[in-house]
C-alpha positions as CSV (number, residue, x, y, z in Angstrom):
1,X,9.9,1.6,-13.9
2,X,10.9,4.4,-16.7
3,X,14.0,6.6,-15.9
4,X,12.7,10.2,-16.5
5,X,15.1,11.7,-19.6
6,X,17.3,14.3,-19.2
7,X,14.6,17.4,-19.6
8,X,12.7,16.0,-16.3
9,X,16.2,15.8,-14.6
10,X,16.5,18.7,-15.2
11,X,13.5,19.9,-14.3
12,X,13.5,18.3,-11.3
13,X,17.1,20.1,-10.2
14,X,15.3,23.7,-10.5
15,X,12.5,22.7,-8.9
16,X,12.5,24.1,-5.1
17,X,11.4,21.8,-2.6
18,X,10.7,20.7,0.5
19,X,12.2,17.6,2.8
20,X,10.3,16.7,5.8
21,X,12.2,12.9,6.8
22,X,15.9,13.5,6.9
23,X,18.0,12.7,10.0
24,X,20.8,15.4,11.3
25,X,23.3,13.0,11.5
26,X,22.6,10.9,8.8
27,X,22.9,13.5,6.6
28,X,26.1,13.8,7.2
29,X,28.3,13.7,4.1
30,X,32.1,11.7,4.0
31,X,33.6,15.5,3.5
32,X,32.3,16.6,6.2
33,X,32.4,13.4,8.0
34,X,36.6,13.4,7.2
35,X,36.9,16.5,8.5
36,X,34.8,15.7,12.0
37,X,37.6,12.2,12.4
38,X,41.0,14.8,11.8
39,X,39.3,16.6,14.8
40,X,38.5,13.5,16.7
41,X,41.9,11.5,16.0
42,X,40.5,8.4,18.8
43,X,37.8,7.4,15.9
44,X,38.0,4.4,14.0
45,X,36.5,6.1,11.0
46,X,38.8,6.8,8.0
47,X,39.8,10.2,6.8
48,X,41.6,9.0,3.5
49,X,39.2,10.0,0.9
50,X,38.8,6.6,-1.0
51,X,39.1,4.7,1.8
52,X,36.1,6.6,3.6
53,X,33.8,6.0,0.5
54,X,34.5,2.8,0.9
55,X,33.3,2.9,4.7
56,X,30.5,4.9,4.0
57,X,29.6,2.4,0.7
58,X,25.6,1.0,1.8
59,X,26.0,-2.6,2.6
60,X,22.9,-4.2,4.6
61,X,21.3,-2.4,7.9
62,X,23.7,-3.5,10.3
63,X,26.7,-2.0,8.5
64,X,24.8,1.4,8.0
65,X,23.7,1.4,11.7
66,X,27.1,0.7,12.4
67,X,28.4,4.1,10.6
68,X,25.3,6.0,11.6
69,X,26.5,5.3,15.5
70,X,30.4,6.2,14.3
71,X,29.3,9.8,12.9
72,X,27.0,9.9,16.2
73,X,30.5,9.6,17.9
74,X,32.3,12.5,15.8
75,X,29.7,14.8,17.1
76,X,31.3,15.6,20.3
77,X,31.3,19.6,20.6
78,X,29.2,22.9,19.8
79,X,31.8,23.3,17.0
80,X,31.0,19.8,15.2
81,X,27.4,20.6,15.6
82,X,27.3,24.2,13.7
83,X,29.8,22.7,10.9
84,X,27.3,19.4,10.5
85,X,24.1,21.5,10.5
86,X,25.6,24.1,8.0
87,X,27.0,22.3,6.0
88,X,24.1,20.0,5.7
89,X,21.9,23.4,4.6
90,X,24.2,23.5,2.0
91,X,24.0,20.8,0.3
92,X,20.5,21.3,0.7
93,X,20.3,24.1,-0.7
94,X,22.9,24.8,-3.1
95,X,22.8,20.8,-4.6
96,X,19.0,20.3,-4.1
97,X,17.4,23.4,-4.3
98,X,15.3,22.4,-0.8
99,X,14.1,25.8,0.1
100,X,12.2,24.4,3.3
101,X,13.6,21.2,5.9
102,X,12.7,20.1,8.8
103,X,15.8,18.1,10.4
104,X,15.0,15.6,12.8
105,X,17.7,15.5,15.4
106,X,18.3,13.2,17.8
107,X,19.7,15.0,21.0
108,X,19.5,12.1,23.2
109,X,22.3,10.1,21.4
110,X,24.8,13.6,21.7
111,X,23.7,15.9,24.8
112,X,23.4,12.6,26.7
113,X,25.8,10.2,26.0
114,X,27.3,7.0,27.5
115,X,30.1,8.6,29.0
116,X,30.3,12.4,30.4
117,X,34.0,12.4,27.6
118,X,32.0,13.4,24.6
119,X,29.2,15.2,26.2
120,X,27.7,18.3,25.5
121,X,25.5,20.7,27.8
122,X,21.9,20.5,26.0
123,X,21.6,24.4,26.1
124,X,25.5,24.3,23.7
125,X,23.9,21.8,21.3
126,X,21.0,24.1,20.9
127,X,22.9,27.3,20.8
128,X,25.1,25.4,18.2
129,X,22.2,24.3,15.9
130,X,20.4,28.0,15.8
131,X,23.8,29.6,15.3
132,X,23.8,27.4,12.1
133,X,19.9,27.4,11.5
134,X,20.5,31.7,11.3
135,X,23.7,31.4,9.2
136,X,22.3,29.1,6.9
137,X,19.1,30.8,6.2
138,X,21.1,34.5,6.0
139,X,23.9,32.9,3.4
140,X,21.5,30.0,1.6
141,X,18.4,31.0,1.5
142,X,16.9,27.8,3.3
143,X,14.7,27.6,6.0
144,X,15.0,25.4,8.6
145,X,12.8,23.9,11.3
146,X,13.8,21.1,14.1
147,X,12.1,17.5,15.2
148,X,13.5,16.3,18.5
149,X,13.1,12.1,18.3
150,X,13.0,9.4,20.6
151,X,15.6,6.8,19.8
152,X,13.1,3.8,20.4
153,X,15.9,1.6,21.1
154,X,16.7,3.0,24.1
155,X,13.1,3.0,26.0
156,X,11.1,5.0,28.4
157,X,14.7,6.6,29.4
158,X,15.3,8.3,26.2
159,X,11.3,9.1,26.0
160,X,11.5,11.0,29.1
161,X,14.8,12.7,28.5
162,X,13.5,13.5,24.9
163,X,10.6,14.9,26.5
164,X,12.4,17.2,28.7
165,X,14.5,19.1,26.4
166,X,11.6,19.2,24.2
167,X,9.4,21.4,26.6
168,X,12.8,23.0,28.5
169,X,15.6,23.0,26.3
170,X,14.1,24.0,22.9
171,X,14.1,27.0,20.7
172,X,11.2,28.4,19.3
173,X,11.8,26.8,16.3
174,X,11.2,23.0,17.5
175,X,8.0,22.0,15.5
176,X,7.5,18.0,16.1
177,X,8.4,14.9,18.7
178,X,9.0,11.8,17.0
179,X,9.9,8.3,17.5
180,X,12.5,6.9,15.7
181,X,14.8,3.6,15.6
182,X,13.7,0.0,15.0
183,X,10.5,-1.0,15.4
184,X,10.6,-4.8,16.3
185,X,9.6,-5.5,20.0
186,X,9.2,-1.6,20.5
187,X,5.8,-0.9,20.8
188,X,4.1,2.4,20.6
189,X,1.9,2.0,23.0
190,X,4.5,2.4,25.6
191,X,5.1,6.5,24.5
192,X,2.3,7.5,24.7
193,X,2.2,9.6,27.8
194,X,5.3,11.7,26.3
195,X,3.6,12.1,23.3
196,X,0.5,13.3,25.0
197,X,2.3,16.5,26.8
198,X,4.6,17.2,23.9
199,X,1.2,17.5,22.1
200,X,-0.1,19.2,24.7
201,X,2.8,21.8,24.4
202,X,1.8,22.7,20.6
203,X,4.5,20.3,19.0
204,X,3.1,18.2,16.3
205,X,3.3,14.5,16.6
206,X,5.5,13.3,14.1
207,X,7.2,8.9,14.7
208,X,7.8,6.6,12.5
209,X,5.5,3.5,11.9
210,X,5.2,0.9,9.1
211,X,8.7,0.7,7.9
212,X,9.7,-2.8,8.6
213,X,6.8,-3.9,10.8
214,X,3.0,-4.4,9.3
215,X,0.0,-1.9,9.6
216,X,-0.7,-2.3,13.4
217,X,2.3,-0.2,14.0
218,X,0.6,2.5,12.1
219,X,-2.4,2.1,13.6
220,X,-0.7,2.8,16.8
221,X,0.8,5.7,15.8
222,X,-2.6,7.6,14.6
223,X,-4.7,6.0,18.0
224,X,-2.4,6.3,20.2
225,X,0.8,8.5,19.5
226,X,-2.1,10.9,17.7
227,X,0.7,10.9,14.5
228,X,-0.3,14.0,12.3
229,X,2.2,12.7,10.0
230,X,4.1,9.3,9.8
231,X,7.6,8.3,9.0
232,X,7.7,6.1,5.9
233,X,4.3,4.2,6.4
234,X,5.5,1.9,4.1
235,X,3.0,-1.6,5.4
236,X,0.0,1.0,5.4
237,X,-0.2,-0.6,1.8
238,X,-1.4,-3.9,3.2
239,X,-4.7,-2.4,4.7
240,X,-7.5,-0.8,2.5
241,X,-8.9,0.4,5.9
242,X,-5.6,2.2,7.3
243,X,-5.4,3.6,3.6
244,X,-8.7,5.3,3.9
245,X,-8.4,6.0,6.6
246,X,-4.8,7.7,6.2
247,X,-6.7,9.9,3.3
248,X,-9.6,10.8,5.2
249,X,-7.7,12.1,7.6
250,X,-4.9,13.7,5.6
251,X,-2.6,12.6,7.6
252,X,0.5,12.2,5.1
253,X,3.3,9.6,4.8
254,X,6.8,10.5,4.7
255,X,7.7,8.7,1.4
256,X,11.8,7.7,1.6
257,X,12.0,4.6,-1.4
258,X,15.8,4.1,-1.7
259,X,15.9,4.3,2.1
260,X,13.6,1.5,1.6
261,X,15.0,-0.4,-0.7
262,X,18.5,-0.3,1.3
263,X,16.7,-1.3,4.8
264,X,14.7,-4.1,2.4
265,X,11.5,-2.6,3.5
266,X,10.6,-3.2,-0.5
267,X,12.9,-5.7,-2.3
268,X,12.7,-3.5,-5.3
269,X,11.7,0.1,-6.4
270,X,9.4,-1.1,-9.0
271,X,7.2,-2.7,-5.9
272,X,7.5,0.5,-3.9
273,X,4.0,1.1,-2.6
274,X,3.9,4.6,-3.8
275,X,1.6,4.3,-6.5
276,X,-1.0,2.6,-4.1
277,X,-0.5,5.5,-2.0
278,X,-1.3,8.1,-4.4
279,X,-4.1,5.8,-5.8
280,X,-5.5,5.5,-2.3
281,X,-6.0,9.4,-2.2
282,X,-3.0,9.5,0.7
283,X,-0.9,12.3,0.8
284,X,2.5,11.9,1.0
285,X,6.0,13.6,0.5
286,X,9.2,12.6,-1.0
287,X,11.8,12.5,1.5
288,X,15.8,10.7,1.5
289,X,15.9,9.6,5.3
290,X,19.7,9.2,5.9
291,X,21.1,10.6,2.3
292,X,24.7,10.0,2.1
293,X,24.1,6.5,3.9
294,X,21.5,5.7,1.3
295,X,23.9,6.4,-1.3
296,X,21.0,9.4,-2.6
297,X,19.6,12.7,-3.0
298,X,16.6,14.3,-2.9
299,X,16.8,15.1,-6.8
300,X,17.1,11.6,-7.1
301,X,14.2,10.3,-4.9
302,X,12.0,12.8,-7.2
303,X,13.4,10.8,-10.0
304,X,11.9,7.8,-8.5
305,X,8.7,8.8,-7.9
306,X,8.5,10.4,-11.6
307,X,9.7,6.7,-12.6
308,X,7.2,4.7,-10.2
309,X,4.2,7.2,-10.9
310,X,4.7,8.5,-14.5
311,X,4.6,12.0,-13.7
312,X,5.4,14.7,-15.9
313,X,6.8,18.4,-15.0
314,X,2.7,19.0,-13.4
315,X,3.1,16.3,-12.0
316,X,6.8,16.5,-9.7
317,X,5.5,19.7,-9.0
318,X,2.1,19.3,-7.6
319,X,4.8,16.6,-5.6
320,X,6.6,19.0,-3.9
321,X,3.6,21.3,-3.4
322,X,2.3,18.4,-1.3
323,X,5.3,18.0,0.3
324,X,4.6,22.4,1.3
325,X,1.4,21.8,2.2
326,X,2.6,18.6,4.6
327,X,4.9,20.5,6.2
328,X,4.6,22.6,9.6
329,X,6.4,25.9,7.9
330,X,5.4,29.3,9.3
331,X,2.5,30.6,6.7
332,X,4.7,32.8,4.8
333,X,7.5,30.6,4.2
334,X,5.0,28.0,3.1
335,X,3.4,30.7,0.8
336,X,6.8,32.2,-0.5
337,X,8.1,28.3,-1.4
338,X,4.7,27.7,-3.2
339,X,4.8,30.6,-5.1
340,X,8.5,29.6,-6.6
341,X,7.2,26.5,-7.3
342,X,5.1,28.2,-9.6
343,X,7.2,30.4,-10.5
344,X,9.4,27.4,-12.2
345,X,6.8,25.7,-13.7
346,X,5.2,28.9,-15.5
347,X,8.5,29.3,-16.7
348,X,8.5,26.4,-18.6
């Protein structure tokens, strides 16, 4: 796999984009992270700068689920939600020039925790992410847009309480349901009803499928989950019928590879799927899942796919018009993003 030179790096940092798989939380970055742990002094996690890189370092899955569920943990009030979600618009926009993002968020995990200690009132966490969403989006010029997930993990329980705030507890900016979390011995099946009347309420159907189990999973999401898009789809690879099927119906895959290299969905980037995909006539975007975990950015995932599928300038930017075209933007944010697209490459 070629490493794109430094014009196509450079390219690729002016180029406005869009990110459609990136978790709240997981985007999280050690600053911010440091400064959630001084608030929240009953945390294990460090707040001495090397020492929390070192923390943070991606080791195998059960280490990163082990920090994900740490940060989780930080997030305790309305304060350390607006501070996350800004912040996380920042880096966005301002060190990835992401003009568009659809955050999935996880509410289950904060509004409802274990223990009532570090609990928040659903309509605080949502008041707390707008607040941010507004600021962000007034100061940064990014737009953002909300996917409330089902940690899978956690069964029918979380699918109903998921289900709830999504259709009574949501602002008007809530655009999909999704399924997240592992996928071994979690069937789809099983979610469907909830996905049924968050459908029925307008959201789009958005879970992950095919990371790290084969192509029935997939299949489950499209028959029975009715996914308009799926969350990595990395197995879909393994079946020539779910790929045509996948491009007939232009339903897209959320492309993350150094997510999946780290979760060893692929044991190396150079057998990343991606190619097949494109091949295949799929669409798909490029996303970064969980970026400071991953150790990545979205600049850098774009230097992947530029590696894995020889593109050129055209090329990374008729990628992150498909990643526009994927998402569920309001018209004229989708039309103002793809005309700066353009704008960039004319430029050139």
């Amino acid at each position: 796999m070629a490493e794109p030179g430094a014009g196509l790096a450079e390219f690729i940092r002016a180029l406005p984009k869009a990110e459609l798989h990136v978790h709240h939380v997981g985007s999280a970055s050690p600053e911010v992270v440091a400064m959630l742990a001084e608030r929240h002094a009953d945390s294990p996690v460090p707040t001495d700068p090397d020492e929390l890189r070192r923390y943070f370092a991606f080791r195998d899955f059960g280490h990163f689920i082990t920090v994900y569920l740490s940060v989780v943990d930080l997030v305790r009030t309305p304060e350390d939600v607006r501070l996350l979600t800004y912040e996380i618009a920042r880096e966005m926009a301002v060190g990835q020039r992401i003009r568009y993002a659809e955050l999935t968020c996880t509410p289950y995990t904060i509004v409802l925790p274990h223990d009532d200690e570090h609990g928040m009132a659903i309509e605080a966490y949502v008041e707390a992410i707008e607040d941010a969403r507004v600021a962000a989006e007034r100061e940064l010029g990014i737009v953002l847009r909300w996917i409330y997930d089902i940690p899978g993990e956690a069964g029918l329980p979380a699918a109903e309480a998921t289900l709830d705030m999504a259709l009574h507890h949501a602002p008007d900016t809530l655009v999909g349901f999704g399924l997240g979390g592992p996928e071994v011995g979690v069937p789809r099946p099983q979610f469907k009803p909830y996905f049924d009347a968050a459908r029925a309420a307008g959201l789009h159907s958005v879970p992950h499928a095919g990371e790290t189990t084969g192509p029935q999973t997939i299949w489950d999401a499209l028959n029975e989950l009715g996914a308009e898009r799926i969350g990595h789809g990395t197995s879909a690879a393994q079946d020539p019928e779910l790929l045509a099927r996948l491009a007939e119906t232009g339903v897209p895959l959320e492309v993350c590879p150094s997510s999946n290299l780290a979760t060893k969905a692929v044991a190396d980037l150079a057998e990343h799927p991606l190619p097949r995909f494109v091949e295949a006539g799929v669409r798909v975007s490029i996303n970064t899942d969980d970026p400071p975990m991953f150790g990545t950015t979205l600049n850098h995932e774009y230097e992947v796919a530029a590696g894995l599928l020889g593109l050129d300038e055209a090329g990374l930017a008729e990628l992150a018009r498909s990643a526009v075209r994927s998402s569920y933007a309001p018209d004229e944010v989708r039309a103002r993003v793809l005309e700066e697209i353009n704008s960039v490459t004319q430029r050139g």
